[in-house]
C-alpha positions as CSV (number, residue, x, y, z in Angstrom):
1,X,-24.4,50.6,-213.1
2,X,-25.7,50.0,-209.6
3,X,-26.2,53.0,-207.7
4,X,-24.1,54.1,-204.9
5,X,-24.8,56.8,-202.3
6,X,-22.1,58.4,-200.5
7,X,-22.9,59.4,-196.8
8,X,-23.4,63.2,-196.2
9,X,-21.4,64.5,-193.2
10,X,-23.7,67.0,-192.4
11,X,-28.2,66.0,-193.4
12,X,-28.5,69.8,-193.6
13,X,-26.0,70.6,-195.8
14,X,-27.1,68.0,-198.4
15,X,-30.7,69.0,-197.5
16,X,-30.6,72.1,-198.4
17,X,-28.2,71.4,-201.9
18,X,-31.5,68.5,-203.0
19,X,-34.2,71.2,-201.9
20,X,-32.4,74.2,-203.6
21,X,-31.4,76.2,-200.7
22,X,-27.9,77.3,-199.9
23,X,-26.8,75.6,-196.5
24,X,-25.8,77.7,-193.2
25,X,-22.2,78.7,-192.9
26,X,-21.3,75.9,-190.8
27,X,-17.7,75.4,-188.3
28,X,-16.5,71.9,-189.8
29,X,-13.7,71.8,-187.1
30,X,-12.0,73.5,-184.5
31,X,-10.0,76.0,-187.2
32,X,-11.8,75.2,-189.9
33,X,-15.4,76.8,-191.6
34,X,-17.5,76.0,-194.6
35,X,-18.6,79.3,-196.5
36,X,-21.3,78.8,-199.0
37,X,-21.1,81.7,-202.0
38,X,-23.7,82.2,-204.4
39,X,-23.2,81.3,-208.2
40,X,-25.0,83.6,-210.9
41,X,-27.3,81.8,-213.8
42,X,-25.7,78.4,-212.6
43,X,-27.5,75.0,-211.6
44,X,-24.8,74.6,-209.1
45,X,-26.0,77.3,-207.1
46,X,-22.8,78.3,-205.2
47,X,-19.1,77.2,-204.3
48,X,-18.0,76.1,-200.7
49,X,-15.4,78.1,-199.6
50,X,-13.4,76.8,-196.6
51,X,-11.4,79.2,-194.2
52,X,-8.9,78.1,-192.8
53,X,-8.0,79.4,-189.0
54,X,-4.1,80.8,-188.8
55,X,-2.9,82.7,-185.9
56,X,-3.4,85.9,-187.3
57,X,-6.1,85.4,-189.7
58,X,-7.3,82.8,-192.1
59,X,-6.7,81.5,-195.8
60,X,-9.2,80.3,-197.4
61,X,-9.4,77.6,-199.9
62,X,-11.3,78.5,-203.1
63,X,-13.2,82.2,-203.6
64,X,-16.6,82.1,-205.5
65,X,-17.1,84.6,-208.4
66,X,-16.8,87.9,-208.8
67,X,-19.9,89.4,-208.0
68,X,-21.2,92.0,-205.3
69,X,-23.6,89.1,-204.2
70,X,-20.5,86.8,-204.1
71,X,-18.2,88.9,-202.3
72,X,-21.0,90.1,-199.3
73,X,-21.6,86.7,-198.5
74,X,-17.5,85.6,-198.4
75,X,-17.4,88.6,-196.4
76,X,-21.0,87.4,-194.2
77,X,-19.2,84.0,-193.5
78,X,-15.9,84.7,-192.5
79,X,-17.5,87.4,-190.1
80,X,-19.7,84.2,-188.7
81,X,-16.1,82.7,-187.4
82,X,-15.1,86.2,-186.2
83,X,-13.4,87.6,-189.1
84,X,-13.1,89.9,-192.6
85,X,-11.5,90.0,-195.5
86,X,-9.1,91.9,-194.5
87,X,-8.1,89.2,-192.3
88,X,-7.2,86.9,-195.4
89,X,-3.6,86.2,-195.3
90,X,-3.5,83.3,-198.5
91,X,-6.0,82.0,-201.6
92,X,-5.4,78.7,-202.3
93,X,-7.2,78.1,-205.7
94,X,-8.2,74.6,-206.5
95,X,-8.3,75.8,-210.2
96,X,-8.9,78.6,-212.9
97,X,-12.1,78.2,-213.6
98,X,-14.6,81.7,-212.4
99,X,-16.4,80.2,-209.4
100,X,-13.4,79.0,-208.2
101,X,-10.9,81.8,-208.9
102,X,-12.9,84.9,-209.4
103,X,-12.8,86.5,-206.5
104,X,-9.7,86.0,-205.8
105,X,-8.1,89.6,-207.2
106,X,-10.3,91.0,-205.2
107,X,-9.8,89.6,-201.8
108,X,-6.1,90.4,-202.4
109,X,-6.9,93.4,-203.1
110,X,-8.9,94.4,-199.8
111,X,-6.5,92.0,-197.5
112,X,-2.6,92.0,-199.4
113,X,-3.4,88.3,-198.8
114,X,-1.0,85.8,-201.4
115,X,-2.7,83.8,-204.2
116,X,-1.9,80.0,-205.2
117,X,-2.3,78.4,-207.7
118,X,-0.8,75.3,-210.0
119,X,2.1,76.1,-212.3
120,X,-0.5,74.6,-215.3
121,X,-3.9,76.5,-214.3
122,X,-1.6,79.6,-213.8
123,X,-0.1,79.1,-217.0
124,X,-3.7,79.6,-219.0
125,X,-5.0,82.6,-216.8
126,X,-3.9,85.0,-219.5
127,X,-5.1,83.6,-222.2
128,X,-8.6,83.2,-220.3
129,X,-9.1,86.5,-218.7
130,X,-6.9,88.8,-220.9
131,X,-9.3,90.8,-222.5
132,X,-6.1,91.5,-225.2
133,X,-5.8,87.7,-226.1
134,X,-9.2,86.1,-225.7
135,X,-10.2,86.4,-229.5
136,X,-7.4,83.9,-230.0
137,X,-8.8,81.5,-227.5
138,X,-12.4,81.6,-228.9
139,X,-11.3,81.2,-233.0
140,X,-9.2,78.2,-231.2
141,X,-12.3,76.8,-229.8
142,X,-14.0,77.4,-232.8
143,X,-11.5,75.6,-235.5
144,X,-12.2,72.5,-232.6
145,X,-15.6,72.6,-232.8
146,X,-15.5,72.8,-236.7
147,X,-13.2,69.7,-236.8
148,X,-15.9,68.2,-234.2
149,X,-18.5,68.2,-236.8
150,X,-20.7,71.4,-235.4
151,X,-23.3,72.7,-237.7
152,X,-21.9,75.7,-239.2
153,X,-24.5,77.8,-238.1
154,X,-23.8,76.9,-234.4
155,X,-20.4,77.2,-234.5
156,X,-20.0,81.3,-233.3
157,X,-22.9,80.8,-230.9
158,X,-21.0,78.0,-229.4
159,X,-17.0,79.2,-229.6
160,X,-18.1,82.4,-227.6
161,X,-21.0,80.7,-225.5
162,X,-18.4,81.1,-222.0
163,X,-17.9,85.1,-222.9
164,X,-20.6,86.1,-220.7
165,X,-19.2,84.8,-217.4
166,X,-15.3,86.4,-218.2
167,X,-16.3,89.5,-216.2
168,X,-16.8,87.1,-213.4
169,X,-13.0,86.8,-212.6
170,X,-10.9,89.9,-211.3
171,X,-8.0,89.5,-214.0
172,X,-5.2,88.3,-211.0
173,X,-1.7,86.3,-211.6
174,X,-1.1,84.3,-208.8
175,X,1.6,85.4,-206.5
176,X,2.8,81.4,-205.6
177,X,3.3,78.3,-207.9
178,X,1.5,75.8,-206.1
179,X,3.9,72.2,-207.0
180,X,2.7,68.8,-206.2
181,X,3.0,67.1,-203.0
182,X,4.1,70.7,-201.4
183,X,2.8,71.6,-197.7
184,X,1.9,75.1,-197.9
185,X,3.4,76.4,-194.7
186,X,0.3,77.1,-193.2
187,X,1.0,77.9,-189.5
188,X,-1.2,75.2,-187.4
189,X,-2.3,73.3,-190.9
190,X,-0.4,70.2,-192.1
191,X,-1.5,71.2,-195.6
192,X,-0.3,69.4,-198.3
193,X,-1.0,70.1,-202.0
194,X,-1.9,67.2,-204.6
195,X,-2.0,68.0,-208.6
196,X,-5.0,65.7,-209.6
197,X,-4.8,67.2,-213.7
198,X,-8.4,66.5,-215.6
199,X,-11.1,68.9,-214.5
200,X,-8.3,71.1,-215.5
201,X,-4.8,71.0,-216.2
202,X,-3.7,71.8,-212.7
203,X,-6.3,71.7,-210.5
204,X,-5.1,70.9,-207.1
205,X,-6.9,68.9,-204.0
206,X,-5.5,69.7,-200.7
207,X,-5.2,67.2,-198.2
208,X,-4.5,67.5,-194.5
209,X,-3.7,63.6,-193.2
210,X,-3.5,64.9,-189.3
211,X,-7.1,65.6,-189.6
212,X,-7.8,62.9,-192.5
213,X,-9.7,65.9,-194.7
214,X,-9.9,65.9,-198.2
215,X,-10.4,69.4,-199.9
216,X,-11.2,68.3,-203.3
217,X,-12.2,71.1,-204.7
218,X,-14.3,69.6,-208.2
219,X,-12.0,66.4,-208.5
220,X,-14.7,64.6,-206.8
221,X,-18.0,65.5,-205.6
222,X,-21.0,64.3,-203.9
223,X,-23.1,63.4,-206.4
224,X,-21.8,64.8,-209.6
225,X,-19.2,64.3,-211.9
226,X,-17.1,67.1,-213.1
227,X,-16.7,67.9,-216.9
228,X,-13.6,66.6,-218.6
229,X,-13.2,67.9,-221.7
230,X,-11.5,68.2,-224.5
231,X,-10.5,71.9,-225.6
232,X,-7.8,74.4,-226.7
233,X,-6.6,74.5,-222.9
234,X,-6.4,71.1,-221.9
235,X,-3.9,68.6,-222.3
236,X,-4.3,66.0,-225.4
237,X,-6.2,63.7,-223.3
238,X,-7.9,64.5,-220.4
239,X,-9.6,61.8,-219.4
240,X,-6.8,59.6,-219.1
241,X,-5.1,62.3,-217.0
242,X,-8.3,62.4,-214.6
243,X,-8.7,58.6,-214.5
244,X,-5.5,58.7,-213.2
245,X,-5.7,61.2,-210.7
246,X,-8.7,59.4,-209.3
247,X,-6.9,56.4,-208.7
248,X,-4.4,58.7,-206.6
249,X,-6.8,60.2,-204.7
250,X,-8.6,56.9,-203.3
251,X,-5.4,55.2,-202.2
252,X,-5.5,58.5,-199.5
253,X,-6.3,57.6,-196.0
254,X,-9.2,60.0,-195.0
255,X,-12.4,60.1,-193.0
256,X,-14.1,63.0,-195.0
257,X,-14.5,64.8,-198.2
258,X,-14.7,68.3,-198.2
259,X,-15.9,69.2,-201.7
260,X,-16.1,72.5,-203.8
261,X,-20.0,72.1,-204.6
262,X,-23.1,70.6,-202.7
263,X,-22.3,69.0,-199.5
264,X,-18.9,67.1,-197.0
265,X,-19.7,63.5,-197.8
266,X,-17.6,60.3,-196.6
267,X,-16.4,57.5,-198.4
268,X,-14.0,58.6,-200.8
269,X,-12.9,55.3,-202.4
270,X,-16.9,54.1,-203.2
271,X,-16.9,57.2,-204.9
272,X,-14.0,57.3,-206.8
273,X,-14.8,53.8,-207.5
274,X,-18.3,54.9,-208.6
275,X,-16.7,57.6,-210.4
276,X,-14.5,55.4,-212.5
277,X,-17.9,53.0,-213.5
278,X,-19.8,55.8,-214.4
279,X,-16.7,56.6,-216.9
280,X,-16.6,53.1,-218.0
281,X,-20.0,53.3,-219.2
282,X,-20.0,56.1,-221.0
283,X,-16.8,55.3,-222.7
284,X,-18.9,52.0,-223.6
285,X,-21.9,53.8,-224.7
286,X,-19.9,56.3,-227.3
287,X,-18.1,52.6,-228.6
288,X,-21.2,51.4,-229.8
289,X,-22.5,54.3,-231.2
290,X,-19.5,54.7,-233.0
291,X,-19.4,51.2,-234.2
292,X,-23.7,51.2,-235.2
293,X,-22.5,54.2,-237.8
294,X,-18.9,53.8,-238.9
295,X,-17.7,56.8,-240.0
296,X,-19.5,59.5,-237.7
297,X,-18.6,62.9,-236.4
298,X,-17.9,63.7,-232.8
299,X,-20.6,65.9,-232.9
300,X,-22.5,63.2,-234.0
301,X,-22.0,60.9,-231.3
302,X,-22.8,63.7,-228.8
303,X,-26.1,64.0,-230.1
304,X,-26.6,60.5,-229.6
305,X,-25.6,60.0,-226.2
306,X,-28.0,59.6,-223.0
307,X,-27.8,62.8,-220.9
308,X,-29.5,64.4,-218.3
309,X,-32.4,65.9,-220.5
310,X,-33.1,65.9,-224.4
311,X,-30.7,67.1,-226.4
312,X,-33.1,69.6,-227.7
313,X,-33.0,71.9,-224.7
314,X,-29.6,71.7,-223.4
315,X,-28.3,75.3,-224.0
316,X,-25.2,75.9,-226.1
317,X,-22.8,76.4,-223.3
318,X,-23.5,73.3,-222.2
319,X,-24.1,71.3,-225.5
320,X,-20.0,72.5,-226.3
321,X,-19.5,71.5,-222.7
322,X,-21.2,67.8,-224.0
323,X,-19.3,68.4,-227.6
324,X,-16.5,68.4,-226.0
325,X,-16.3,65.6,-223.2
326,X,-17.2,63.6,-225.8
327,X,-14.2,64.3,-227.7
328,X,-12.3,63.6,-224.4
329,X,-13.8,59.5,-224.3
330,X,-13.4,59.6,-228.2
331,X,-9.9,60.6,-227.8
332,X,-8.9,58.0,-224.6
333,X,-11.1,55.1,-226.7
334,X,-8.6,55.4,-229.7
335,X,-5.4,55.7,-227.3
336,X,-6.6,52.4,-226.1
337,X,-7.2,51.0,-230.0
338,X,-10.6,50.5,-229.4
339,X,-11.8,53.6,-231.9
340,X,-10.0,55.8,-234.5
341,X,-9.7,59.1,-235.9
342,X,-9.6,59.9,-239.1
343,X,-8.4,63.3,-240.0
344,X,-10.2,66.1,-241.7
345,X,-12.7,68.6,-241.7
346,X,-14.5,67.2,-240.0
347,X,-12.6,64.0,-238.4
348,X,-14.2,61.4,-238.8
349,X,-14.7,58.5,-235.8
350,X,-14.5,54.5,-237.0
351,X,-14.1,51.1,-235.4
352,X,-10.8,50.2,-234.5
């Protein structure tokens, strides 16, 4: 695939994410700030929280996880644009996941401010963060993984790898449905909220097209790509659902991309374009090794795949993580006819 390189807004800010540092809290516009917030045991390092300027306060977009180190430096940045949490009047979530939505219980808490999220995310936050129902959700995960062809001896290891970031996220309902295509009243803000479904089932870009900004929260990043997985929270095929959200988003008429990881970049269609290659490769790559060994296990395939480093020393968060995606192209390959599954335990992956 031939390499493309988006165009950082800001050298510093994409400095500092390649040399490991977390950037300056930085005044993006007149209104609007960038807030980096620390991420525990995480390669991504922290979450960019943007606040929003309103006429008695701010919302912010996004709240990092919920840690003492997270919450002082929320607290640090807004007090760089001349506020504090209590001055918080709305959380606008981008999506359920702990570095996103952790925090957010606890700003509300300290402010009274209003929380947002999508009827789908919201939908799942019990299930998630419920310490009363999250044995359900892990034997789910685990009956998944079994069908996927994990080693049996992995299989607990791996269906309760995520239970050590839970505490990371105040247990908080959200206090507003956030809908698709709605402008969230934001005194000042032409706001308007887009469901792009795939990272999760209702994570949410906001875009404003006075300004021509796109929050994208972890739809699309710099340099990344976000997971999209298969699991017993998503929708039956994930992919196909992100795919199509990405199409969406590049047909928007913006000058910057305001991401929820590394650093503001530019040129949001020759990413989303790059995006969509990168997909189209993988979901290449997992059709030939399904067709050199008819008859394999999704598992199977994932062990087979190119990643980042060898198999061998991915941890098992993230080798369910890569389980799991690779269910996702497994499952968008046979919707198209070009694989199929073959039910049992475990399924079994053929040509089509």
């Amino acid at each position: 695939m031939a390499k493309f390189v988006v165009t950082p807004s800001n050298a510093a800010q994409r400095e500092a994410w390649l040399s490991g540092a977390v950037p300056e809290v930085e005044r993006v516009r007149p209104g609007l700030w960038s807030i980096p917030v620390p991420i525990p045991i995480n390669p991504l390092r922290y979450v960019l929280v943007y606040a929003l300027e309103l006429p008695d306060g701010v919302a912010i977009v996004d709240a990092g996880w919920n840690t003492d180190e997270a919450y002082d430096a929320l607290a640090a940045g807004l007090a760089v644009a001349g506020y504090g949490i209590a001055d918080v009047r709305a959380v606008l979530v981008t999506h359920l996941h702990p570095d996103h939505y952790g925090l957010a219980g606890r700003v509300r808490e300290a402010s009274g401010a209003w929380i947002g999220l999508h009827p789908a995310d919201a939908g799942l936050v019990r299930e998630r963060y419920d310490d009363a129902a999250i044995d359900s959700l892990v034997q789910r995960e685990r009956a998944l993984l079994r069908r996927s062809g994990v080693p049996e001896l992995s299989l607990d290891e791996l269906a309760g790898a995520s239970m050590m970031i839970r505490h990371m996220v105040t247990m908080a309902r959200p206090d507003r449905l956030i809908e698709d295509g709605e402008d969230l009243g934001l005194p000042g803000w032409d706001l308007r909220a887009l469901h792009t479904p795939g990272h999760t089932p209702g994570h949410l870009c906001f875009v404003s097209p006075a300004r021509r900004l796109l929050l994208s929260g972890d739809h699309v990043l710099a340099k990344i790509t976000p997971i999209v997985a298969v699991h017993p929270q998503s929708g039956p095929n994930p992919l196909a659902d992100y795919l199509d959200s990405l199409a969406a988003v590049r047909k928007l008429e913006v000058d910057e991309v305001l991401p929820g990881h590394e650093y503001r970049f530019l040129e949001l269609a020759g990413r989303v374009d790059h995006v969509i290659a990168h997909h189209d490769e993988r979901l290449a790559e997992i059709e030939r090794v399904v067709g050199a060994d008819d008859g394999v296990t999704c598992w199977d395939v994932a062990t087979r795949l190119s990643w980042s480093r060898p198999w061998e020393t991915i941890p098992p968060f993230m080798r369910r993580a890569a389980n799991n995606e690779t269910l996702a192209h497994l499952v968008w390959l046979a919707a198209q006819g070009r694989v199929r599954r073959e039910e049992g335990e475990p399924e079994l992956w053929r040509r089509a």
